[in-house]
mmCIF entry with sequence, helices, sheets and N, C-alpha, C, O atoms, coordinates in Angstrom:
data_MODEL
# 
_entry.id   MODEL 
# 
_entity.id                         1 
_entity.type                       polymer 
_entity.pdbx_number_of_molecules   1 
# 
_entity_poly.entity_id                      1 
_entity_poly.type                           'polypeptide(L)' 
_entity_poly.nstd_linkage                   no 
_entity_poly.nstd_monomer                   no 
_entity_poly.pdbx_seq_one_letter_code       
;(UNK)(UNK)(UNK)(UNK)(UNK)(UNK)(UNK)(UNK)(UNK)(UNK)(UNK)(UNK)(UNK)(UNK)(UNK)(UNK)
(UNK)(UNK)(UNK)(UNK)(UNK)(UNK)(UNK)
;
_entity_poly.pdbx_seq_one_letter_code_can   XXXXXXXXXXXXXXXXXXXXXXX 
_entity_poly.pdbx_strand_id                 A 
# 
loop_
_entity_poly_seq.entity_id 
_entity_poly_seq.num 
_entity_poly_seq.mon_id 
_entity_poly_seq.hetero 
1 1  UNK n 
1 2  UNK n 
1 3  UNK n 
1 4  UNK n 
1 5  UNK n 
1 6  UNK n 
1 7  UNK n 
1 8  UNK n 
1 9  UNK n 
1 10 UNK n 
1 11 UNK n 
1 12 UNK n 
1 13 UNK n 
1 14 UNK n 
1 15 UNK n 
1 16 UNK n 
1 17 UNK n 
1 18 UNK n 
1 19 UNK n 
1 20 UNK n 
1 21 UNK n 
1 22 UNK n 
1 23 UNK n 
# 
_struct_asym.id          A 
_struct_asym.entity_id   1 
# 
_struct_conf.conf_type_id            HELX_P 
_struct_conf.id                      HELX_P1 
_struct_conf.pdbx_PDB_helix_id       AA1 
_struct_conf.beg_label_comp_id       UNK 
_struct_conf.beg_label_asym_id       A 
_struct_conf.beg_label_seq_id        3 
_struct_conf.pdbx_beg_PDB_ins_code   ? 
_struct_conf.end_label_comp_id       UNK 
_struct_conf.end_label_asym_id       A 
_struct_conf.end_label_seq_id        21 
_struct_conf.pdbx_end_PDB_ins_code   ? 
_struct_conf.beg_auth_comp_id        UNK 
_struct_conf.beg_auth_asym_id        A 
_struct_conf.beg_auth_seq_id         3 
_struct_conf.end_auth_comp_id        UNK 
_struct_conf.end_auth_asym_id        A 
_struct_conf.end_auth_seq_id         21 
_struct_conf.pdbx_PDB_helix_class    1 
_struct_conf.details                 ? 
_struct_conf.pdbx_PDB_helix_length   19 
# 
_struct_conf_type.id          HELX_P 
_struct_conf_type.criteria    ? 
_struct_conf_type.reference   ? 
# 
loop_
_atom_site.group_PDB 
_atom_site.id 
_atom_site.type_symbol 
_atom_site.label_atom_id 
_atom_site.label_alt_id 
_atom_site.label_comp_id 
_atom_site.label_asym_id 
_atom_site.label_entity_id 
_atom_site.label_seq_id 
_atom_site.pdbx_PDB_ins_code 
_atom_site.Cartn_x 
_atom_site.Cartn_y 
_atom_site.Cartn_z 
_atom_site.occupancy 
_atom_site.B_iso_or_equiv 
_atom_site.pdbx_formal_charge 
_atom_site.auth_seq_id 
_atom_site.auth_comp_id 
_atom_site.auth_asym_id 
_atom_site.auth_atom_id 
_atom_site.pdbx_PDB_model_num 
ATOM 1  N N  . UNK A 1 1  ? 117.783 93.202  111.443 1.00 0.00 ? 1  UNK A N  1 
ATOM 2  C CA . UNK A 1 1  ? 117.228 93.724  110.181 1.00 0.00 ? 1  UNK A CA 1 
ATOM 3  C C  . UNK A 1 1  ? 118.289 93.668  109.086 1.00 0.00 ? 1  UNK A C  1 
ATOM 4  O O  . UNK A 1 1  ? 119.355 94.271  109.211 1.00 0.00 ? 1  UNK A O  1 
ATOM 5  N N  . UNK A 1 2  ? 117.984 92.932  108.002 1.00 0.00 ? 2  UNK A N  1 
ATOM 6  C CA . UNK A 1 2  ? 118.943 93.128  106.707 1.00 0.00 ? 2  UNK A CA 1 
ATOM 7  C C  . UNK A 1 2  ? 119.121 94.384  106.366 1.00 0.00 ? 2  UNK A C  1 
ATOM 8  O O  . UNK A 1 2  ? 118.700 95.354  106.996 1.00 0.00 ? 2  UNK A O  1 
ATOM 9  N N  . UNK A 1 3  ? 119.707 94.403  105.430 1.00 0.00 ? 3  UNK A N  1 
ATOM 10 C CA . UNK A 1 3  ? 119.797 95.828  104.510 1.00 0.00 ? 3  UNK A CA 1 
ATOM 11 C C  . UNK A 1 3  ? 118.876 95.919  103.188 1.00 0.00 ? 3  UNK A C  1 
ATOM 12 O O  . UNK A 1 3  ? 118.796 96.928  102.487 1.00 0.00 ? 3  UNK A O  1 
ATOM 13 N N  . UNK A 1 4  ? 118.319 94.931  103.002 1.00 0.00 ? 4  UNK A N  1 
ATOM 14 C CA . UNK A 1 4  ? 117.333 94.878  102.002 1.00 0.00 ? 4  UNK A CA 1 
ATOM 15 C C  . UNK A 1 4  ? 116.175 94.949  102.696 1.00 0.00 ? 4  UNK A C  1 
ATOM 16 O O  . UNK A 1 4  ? 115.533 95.962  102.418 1.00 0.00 ? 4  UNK A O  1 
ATOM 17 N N  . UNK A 1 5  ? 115.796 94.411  103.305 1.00 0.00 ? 5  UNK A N  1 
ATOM 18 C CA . UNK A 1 5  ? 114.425 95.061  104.600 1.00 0.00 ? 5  UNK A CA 1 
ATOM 19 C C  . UNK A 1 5  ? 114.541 97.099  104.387 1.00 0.00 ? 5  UNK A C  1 
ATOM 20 O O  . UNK A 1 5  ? 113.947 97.973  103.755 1.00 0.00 ? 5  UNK A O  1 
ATOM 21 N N  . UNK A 1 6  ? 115.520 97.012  105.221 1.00 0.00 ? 6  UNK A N  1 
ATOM 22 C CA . UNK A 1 6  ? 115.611 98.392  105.547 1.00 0.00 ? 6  UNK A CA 1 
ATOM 23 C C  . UNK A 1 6  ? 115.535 99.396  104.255 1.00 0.00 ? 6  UNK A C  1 
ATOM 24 O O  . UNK A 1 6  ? 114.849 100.384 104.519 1.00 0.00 ? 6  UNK A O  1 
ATOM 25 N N  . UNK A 1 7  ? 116.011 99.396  103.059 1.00 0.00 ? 7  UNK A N  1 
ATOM 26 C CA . UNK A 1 7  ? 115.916 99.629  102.072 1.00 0.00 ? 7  UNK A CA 1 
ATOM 27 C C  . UNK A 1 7  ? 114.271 99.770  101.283 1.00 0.00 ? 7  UNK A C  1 
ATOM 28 O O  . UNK A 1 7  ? 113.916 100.636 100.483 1.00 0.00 ? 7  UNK A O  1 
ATOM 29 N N  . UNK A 1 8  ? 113.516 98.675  101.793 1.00 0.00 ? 8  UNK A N  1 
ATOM 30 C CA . UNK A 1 8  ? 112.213 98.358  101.108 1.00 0.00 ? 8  UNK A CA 1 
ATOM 31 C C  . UNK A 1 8  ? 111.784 99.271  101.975 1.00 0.00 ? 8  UNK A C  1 
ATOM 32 O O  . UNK A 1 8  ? 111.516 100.382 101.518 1.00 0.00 ? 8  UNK A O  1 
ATOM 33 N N  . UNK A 1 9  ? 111.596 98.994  103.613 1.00 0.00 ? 9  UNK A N  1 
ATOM 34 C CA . UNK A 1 9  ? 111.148 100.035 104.755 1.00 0.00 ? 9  UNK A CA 1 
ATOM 35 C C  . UNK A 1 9  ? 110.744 101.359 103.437 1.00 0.00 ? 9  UNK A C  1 
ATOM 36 O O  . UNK A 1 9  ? 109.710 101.750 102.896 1.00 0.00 ? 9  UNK A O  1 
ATOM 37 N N  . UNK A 1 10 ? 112.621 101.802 103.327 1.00 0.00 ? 10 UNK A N  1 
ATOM 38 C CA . UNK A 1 10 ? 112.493 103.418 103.284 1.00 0.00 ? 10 UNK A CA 1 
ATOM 39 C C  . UNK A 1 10 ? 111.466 103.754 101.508 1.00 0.00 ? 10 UNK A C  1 
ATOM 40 O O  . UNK A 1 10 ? 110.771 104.754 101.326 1.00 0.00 ? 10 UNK A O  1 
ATOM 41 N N  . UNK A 1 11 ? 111.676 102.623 100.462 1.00 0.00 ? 11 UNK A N  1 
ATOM 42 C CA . UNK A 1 11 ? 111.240 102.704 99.577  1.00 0.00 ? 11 UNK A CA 1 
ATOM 43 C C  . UNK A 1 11 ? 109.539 102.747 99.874  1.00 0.00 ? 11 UNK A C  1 
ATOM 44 O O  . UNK A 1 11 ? 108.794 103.241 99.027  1.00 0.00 ? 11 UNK A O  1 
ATOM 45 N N  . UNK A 1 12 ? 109.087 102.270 100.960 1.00 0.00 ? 12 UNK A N  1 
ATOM 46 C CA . UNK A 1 12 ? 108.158 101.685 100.777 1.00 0.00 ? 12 UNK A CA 1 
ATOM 47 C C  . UNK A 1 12 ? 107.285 102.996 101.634 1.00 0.00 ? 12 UNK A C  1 
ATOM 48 O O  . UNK A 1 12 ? 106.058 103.093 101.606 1.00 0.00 ? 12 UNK A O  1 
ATOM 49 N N  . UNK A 1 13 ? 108.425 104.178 102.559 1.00 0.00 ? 13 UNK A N  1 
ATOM 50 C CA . UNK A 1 13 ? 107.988 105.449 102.931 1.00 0.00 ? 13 UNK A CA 1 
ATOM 51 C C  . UNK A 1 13 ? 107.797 106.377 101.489 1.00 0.00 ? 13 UNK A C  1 
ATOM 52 O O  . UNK A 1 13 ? 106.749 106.917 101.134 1.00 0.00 ? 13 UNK A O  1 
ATOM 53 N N  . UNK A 1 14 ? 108.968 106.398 100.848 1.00 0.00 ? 14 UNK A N  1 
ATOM 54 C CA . UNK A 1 14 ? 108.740 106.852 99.651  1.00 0.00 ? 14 UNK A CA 1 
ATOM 55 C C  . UNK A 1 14 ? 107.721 106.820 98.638  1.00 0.00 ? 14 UNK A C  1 
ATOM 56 O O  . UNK A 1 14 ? 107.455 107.813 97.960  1.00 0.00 ? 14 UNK A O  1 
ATOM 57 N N  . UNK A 1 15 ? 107.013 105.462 98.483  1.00 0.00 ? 15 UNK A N  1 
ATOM 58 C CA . UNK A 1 15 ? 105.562 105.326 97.917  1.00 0.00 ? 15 UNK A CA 1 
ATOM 59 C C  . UNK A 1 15 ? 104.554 106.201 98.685  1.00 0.00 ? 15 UNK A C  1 
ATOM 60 O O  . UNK A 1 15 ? 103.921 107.155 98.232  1.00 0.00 ? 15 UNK A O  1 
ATOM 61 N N  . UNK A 1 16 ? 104.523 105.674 99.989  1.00 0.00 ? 16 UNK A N  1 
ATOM 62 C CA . UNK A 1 16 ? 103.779 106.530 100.877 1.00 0.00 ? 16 UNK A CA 1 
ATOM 63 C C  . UNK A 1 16 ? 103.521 108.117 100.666 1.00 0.00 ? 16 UNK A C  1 
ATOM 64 O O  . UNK A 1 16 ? 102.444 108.648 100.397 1.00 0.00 ? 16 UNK A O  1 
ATOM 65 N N  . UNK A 1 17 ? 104.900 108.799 100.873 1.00 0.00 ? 17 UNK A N  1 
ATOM 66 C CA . UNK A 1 17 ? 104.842 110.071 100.524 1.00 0.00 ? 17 UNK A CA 1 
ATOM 67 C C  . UNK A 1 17 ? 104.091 110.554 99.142  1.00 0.00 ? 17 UNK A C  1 
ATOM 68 O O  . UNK A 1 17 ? 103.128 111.316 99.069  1.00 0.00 ? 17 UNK A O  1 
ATOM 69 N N  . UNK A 1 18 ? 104.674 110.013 98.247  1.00 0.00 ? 18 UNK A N  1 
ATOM 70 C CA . UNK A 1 18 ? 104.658 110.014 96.414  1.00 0.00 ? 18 UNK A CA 1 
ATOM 71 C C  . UNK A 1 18 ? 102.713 109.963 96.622  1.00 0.00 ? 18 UNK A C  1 
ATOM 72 O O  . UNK A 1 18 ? 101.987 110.893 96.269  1.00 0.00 ? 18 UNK A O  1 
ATOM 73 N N  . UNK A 1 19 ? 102.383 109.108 97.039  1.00 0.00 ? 19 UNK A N  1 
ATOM 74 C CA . UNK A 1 19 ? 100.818 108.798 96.551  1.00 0.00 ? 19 UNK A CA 1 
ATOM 75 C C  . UNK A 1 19 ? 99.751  109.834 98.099  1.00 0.00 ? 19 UNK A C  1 
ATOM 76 O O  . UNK A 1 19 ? 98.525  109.915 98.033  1.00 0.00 ? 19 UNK A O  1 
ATOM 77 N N  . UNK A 1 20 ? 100.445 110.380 99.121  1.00 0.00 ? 20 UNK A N  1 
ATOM 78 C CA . UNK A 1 20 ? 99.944  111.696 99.932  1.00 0.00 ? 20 UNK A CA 1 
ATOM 79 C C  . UNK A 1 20 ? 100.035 112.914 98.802  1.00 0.00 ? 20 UNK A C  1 
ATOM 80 O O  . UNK A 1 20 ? 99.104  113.719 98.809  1.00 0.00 ? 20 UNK A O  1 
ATOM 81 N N  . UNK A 1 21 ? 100.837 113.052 98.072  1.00 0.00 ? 21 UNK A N  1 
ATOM 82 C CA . UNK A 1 21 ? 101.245 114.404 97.194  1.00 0.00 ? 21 UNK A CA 1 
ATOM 83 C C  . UNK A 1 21 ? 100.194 113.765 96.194  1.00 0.00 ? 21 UNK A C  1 
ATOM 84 O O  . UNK A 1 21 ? 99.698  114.766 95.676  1.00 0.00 ? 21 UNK A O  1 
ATOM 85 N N  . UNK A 1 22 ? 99.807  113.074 95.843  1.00 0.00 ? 22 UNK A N  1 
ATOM 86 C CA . UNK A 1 22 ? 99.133  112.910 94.447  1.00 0.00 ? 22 UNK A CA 1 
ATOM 87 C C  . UNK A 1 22 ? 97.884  112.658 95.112  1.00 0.00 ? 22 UNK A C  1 
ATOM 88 O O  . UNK A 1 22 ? 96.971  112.662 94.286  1.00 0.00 ? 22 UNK A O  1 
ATOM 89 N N  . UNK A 1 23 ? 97.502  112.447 96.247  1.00 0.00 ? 23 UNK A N  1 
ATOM 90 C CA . UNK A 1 23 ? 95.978  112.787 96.419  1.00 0.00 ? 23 UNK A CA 1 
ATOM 91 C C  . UNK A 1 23 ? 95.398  113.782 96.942  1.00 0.00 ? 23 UNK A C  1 
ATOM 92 O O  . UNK A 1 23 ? 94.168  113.838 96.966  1.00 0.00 ? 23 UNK A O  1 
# 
């Protein structure tokens, strides 16, 4: 796994979370 993978991964938990709180 790169570090830019892993990075998007966690960004891409972060959307996740962000748009659970806003619905």
């Amino acid at each position: 796994m790169t570090v830019s993978s892993r990075i998007r991964i966690r960004s891409r938990k972060v959307v996740d979370n962000v748009v659970d709180r806003w619905t």
